[in-house]
Structure formats: C-alpha cells, structure tokens
PLY file of the C-alpha trace (Angstrom):
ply
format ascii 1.0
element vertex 257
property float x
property float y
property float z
element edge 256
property int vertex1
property int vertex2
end_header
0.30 -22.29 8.52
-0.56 -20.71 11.77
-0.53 -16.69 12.11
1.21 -14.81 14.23
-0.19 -12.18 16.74
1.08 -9.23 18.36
0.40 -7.30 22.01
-0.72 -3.66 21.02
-3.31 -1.14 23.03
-6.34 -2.14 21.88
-8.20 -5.67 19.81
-6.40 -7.25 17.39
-8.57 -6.86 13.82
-11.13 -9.44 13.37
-11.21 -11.72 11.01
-13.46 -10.78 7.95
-15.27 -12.39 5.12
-15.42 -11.01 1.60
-12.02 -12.41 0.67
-10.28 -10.46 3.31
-8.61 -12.13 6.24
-6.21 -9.85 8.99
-5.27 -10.99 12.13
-2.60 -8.08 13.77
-2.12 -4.44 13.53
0.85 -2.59 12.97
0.99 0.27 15.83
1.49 3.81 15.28
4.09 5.53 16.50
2.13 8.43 17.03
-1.43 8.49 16.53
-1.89 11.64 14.06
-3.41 12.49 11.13
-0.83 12.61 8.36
0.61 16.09 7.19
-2.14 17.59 4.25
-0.17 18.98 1.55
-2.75 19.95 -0.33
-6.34 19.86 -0.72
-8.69 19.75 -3.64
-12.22 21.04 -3.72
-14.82 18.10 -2.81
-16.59 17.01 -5.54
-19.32 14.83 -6.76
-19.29 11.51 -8.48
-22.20 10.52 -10.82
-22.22 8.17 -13.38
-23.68 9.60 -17.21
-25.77 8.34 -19.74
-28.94 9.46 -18.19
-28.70 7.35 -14.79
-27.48 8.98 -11.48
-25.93 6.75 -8.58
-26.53 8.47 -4.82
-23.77 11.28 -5.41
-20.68 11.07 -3.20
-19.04 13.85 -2.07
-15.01 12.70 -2.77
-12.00 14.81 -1.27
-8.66 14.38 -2.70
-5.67 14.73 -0.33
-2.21 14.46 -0.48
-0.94 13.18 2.30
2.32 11.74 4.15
2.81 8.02 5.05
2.26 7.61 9.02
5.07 6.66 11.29
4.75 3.03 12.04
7.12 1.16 14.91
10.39 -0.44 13.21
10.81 -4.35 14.42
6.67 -4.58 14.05
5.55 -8.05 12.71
3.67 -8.02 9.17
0.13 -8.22 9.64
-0.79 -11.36 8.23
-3.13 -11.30 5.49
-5.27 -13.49 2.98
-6.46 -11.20 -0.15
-8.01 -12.19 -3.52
-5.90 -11.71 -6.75
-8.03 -10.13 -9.39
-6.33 -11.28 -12.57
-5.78 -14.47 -11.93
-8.88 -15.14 -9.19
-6.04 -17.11 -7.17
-6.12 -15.82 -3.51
-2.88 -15.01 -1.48
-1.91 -15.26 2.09
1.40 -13.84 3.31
2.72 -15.84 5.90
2.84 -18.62 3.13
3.77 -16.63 0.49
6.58 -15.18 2.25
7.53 -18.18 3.89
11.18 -18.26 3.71
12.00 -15.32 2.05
15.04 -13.35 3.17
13.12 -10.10 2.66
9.05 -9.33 1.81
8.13 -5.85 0.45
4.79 -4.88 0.52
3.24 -1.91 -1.20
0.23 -0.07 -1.30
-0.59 1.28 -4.67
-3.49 1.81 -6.63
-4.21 2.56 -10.71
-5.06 5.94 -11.34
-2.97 7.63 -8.42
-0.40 10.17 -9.93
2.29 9.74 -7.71
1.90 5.92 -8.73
1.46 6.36 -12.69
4.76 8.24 -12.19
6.59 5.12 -10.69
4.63 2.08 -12.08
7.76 1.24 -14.54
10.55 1.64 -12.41
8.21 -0.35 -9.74
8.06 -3.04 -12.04
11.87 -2.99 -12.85
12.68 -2.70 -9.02
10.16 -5.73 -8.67
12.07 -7.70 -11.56
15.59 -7.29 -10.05
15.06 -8.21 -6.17
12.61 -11.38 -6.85
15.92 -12.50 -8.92
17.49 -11.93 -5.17
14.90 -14.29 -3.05
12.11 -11.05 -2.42
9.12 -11.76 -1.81
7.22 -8.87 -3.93
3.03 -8.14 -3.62
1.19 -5.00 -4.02
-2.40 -4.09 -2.53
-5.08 -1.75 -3.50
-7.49 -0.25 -0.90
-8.96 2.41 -2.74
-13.18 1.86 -2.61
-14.47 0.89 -5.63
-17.61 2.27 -5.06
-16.23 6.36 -5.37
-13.27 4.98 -7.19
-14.48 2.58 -9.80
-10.87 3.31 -12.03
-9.52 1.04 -9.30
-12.32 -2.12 -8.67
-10.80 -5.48 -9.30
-11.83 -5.56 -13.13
-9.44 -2.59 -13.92
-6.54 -4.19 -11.11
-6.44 -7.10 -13.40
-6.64 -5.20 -16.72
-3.72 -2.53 -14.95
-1.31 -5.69 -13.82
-1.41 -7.28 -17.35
-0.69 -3.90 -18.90
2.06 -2.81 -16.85
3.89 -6.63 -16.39
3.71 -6.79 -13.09
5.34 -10.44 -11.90
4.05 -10.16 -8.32
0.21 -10.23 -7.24
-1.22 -7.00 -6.89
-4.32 -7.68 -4.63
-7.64 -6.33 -3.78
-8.58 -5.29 -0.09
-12.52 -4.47 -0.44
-12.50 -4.23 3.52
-10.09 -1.91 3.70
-9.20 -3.60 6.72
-5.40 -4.74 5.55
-4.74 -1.34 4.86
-5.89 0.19 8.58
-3.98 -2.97 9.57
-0.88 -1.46 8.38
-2.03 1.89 9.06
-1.25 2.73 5.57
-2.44 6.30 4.68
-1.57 7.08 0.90
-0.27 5.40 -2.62
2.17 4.73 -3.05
3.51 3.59 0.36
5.78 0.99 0.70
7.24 -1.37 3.32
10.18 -3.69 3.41
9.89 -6.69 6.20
13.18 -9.05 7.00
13.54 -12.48 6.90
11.34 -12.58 10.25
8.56 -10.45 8.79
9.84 -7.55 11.19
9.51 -3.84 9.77
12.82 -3.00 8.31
11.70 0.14 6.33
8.53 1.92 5.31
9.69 5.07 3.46
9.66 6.16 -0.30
10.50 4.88 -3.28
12.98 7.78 -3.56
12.40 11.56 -4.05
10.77 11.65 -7.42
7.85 12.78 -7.70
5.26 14.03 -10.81
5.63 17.08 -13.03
2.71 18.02 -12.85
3.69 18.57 -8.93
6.75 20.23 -9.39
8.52 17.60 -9.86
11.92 17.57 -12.06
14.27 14.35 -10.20
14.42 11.22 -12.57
12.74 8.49 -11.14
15.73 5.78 -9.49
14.17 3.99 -6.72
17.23 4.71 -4.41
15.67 4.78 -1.37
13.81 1.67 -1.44
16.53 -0.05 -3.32
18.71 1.13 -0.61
16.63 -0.18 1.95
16.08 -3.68 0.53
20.09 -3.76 -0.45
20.09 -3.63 3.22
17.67 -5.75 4.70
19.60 -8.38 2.25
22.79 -7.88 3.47
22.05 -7.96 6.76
23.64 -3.88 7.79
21.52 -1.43 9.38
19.86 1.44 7.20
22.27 3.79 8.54
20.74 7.04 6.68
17.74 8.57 7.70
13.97 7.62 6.36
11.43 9.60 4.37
7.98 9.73 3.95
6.27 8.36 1.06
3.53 11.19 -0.45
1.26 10.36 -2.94
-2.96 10.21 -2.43
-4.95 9.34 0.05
-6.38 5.99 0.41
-9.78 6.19 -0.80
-11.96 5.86 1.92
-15.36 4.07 1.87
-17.93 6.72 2.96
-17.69 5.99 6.89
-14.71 3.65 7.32
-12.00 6.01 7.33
-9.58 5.54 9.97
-8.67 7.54 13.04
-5.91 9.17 11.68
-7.21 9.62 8.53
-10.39 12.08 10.67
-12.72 9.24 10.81
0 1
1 2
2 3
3 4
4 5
5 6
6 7
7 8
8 9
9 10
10 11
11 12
12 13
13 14
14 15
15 16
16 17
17 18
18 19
19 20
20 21
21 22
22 23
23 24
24 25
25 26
26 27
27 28
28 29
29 30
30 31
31 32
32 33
33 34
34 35
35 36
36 37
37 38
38 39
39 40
40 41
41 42
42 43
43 44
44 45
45 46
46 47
47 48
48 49
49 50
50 51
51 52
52 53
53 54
54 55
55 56
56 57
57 58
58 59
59 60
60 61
61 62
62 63
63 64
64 65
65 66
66 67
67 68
68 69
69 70
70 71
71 72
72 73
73 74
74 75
75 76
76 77
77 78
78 79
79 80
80 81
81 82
82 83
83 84
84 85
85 86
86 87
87 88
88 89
89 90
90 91
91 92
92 93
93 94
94 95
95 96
96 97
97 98
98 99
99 100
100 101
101 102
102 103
103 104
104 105
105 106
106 107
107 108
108 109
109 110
110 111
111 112
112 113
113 114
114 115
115 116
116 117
117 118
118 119
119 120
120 121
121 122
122 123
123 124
124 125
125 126
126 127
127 128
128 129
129 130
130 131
131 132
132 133
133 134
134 135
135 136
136 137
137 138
138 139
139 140
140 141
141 142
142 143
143 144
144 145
145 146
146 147
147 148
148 149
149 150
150 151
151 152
152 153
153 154
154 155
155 156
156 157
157 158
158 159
159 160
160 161
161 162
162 163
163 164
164 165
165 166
166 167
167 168
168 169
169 170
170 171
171 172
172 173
173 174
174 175
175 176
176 177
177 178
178 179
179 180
180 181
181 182
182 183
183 184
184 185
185 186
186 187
187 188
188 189
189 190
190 191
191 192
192 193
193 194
194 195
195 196
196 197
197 198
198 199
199 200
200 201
201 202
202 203
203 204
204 205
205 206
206 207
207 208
208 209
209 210
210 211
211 212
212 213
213 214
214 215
215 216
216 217
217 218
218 219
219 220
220 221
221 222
222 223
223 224
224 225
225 226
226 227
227 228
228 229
229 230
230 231
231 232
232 233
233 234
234 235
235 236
236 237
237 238
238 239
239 240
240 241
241 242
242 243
243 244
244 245
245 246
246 247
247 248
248 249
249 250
250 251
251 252
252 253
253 254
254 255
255 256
C-alpha cells in the first residue's frame, strides 16, 4: 500500500535500513525542549564479571510529552516485532480501523511498570471495539540493554500483551513522532489524523508521590471519543514518565541534541 506524505518546514525522514522504515514527521507545535522535572546524577554503565564496555555516561530525566499539531497524519512506519520476528507496517495494519493508538513505552521505565496491567486491560477492551493497538520501544539498547529486542519479547509474553510491541533501533520513528518520554501515547482516527496525544490518566508511581489508582480515564476518554465520533471537549495533559533513551549523539533537537 502506498504511504502517505505530509508538507512540514524541513525534509521528510529518509527511509532507513535496519528494519526501520519512516516516511513523514509529525510537526511540533512549538519547538522546545520538554519541561525537566527532575534530574538524576549522570552515571556510568559497565558491564561486570571482569570485562568493561567503553563507559557511557547515562542521564535520567523526567520529562513532559511535547506538543504535537492535532489533525497531523501518522507517520507511517515499518518496524520489526521481536517476539514473533514478524515485521509490521502501519498503514496496513491500521487499514480500516475506526481508531489506531500508538504508544511509546519501554520495559524497565517506572512510570510504565506502574501502568503495564491496566495498559494491557485498556488494550483488551478497545481491540474488542475495531482499535487498532501497537506499542514501540526506542530506548538504545546499547546504554539500555533491559530494553534490546531479546527482553521486548521476553516483557510482551510476560505481561500478555495482544498487540505488537515493536523495536525502533533507529530511533528514527520515535523523532518522527517527536515522542520525548515513556509512556506517551497517541490516539489517530479513522483517517490516521491526531485525535489525542495525552496521558493515560493522572496516576502516577509511589515511589513519585504518587497515591491516584491507576484507571486509564484519560485515554479511555479520548478513544471513547474518537469512536463515537464527538470532540474531546475537556482539556489535554501531558504524559510524564522517562526520557527516551538516547543513542550517544542522536538525540533530537528538543531533546538538547
């Protein structure tokens, strides 16, 4: 099936190899960094047992989705599926759906462990309604081997998950997007047009102060919406949860790079 383009300042993305295929972008509304909540001390990842890869210095940052332009088509996309080595391409795997939601997630994230249930419960009850459900992970496996492929596949068996959960390697779907953080999550229309790209709802970890049982209300809300055909009519927030984990030297623009 053919792609789809859009008109934005700049080139559209390239095409890449290594399993990773993008063809559009979606455009910022502003072009900022997202809001730094907090900021851990850098620190360096080695491997043990008496062998030492080059040590990367790894900040962890919580940070804010970015604003992204509402009625933006979905990048289109082919990425590889690590547990089942099948690999997925969105304009055919969302062909005909009345609604696609795509999130960004990754395994070892807090503000995802704290959701991963009720995303797989939310997941369950709208692909009974038509949805059209996948999840990505971005993170670099390189200073975050907790999220390579191997432990994708081993993390989507474990937690059920009936929609693919893929592997970006370029990182280039996620700048695509202009995703900034897991979780983040977007809900496109029957057209593939931005409907909503917000949070899950206002739940977040304990360990962050967090005390609001997990519901999914907002995103429910929003794809309750998008299904019915009404306008949002309630105003959006951000999703928070960790930065996207950066290869050394491909982080974004808004991300500082």
């Amino acid at each position: 099936m053919g792609t789809a383009s859009l008109v934005f300042a700049g080139p559209p993305c390239r095409a890449y190899t290594s399993g990773t295929t993008v063809n559009n972008k979606l455009p910022l509304t502003a072009n900022r960094a997202g809001p730094v909540l907090h900021r851990k001390p850098a620190r360096q990842a080695g491997s043990g047992g008496g062998s030492r890869r080059g040590a990367l210095a790894v900040v962890a940052v919580r940070v804010e989705n970015e604003d992204v332009a509402i009625g933006t088509l979905a990048p289109d996309f082919e990425l590889p599926e690590p547990l089942t080595g099948q690999t997925i391409k969105l304009s055919e795997y969302a062909a005909g759906a009345p609604a696609t939601l795509v999130m960004f997630i990754c395994n070892h994230c807090p503000f995802v462990v704290h959701l991963k249930p009720a995303i797989t419960e939310l997941a369950k009850d709208y692909q009974a309604k038509g949805v059209k459900v996948v999840a990505i992970s971005s993170n670099s496996a390189e200073t975050h081997p907790q999220d390579g492929p191997e432990k994708m596949a081993e993390d989507a068996k474990a937690q059920g998950y009936t929609f693919p959960y893929l592997f970006d390697s370029t990182q280039e779907v996620a700048k695509a997007y202009s995703a900034a953080c897991t979780p983040e999550f977007y809900v496109f229309d029957a057209d593939r047009k931005l409907f909503y790209h917000g949070q899950f709802d206002s739940s977040r970890p304990s360990k962050y102060g967090g005390d609001t049982p997990v519901t999914g209300e907002d995103l429910r809300h929003a794809l309750d919406c998008v299904l019915a055909g009404k306008p949002l009519g309630r105003a959006v927030r951000n999703s928070i949860g960790c930065n996207i984990k950066w290869q050394p030297g491909n982080a974004p623009a808004w991300f500082g790079g």
